[in-house]
C-alpha positions as CSV (number, residue, x, y, z in Angstrom):
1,X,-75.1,26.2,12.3
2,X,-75.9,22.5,12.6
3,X,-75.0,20.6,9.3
4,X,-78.1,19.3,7.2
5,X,-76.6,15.3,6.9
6,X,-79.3,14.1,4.2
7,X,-81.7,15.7,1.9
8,X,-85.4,16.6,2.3
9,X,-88.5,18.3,2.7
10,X,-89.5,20.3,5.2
11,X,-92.7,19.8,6.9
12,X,-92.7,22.0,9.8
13,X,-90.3,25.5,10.4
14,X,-89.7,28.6,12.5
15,X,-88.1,31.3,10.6
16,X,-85.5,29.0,9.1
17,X,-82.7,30.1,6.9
18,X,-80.2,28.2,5.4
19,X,-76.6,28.2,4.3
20,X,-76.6,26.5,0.8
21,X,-72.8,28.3,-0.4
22,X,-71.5,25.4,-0.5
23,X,-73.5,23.6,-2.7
24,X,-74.6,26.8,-4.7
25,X,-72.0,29.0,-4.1
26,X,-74.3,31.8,-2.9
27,X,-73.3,33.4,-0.1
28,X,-76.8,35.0,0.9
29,X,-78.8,32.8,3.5
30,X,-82.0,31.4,2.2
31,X,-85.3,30.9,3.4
32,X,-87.1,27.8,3.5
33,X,-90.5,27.8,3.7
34,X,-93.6,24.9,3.6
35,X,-95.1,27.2,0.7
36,X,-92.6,28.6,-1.1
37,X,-89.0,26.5,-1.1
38,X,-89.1,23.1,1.0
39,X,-85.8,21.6,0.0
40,X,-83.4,21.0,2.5
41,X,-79.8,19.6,1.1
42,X,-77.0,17.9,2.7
43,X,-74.0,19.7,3.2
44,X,-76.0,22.9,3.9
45,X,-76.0,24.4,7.0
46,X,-79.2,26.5,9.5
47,X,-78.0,29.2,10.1
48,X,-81.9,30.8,12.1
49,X,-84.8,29.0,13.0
50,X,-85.5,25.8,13.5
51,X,-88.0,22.9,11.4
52,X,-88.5,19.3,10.7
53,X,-87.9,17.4,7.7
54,X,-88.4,13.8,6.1
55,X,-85.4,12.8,4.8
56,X,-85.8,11.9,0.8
57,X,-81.8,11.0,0.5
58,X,-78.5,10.1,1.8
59,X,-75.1,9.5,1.1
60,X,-74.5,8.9,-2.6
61,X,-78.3,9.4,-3.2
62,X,-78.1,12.8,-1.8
63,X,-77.2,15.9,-4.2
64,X,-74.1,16.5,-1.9
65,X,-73.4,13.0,-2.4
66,X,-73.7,13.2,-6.5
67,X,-71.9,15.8,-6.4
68,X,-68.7,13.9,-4.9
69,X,-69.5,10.7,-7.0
70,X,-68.8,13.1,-9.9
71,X,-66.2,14.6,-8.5
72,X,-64.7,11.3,-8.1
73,X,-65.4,10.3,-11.9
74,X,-63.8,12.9,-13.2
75,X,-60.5,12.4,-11.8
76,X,-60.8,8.5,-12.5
77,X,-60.7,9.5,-16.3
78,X,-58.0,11.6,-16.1
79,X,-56.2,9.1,-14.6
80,X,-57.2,6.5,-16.8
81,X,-56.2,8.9,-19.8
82,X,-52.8,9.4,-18.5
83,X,-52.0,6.0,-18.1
84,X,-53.0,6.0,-22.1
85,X,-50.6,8.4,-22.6
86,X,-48.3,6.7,-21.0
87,X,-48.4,3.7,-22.6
């Protein structure tokens, strides 16, 4: 399935069902609806369907993006601690 690059809402979809394992870790698809769950993230992928969104984030903005930045964090304070250590 094409690769969600940005987060957002959807305003218009066709049956769509979405790939959110690796954000969530679920491996079930989910469905996105106008009613019931809008969200699209980045880093998800359609698997059925089809839709439109409006993009409400990108890059570091974006929950995928976050997500990294933290990632990132983390390992700047281990290495900051071992340099302590080091010392």
């Amino acid at each position: 399935g094409d690769l969600l690059p940005a987060d957002g809402v959807l305003i218009q979809g066709n049956d769509l069902k979405i790939d959110e394992s690796a954000l969530t870790g679920e491996s079930d698809h989910v469905r996105k609806s106008l009613d019931k769950d809008p969200l699209l993230l980045s880093g998800t992928h359609v698997m059925e369907g089809s839709g439109r969104m409006v993009v409400t984030a990108v890059g570091v903005n974006s929950q995928s993006g976050i997500i990294f930045t933290l990632l990132g964090a983390a390992g700047d304070d281990e290495d900051d601690s071992r340099d302590k250590k080091g010392d």
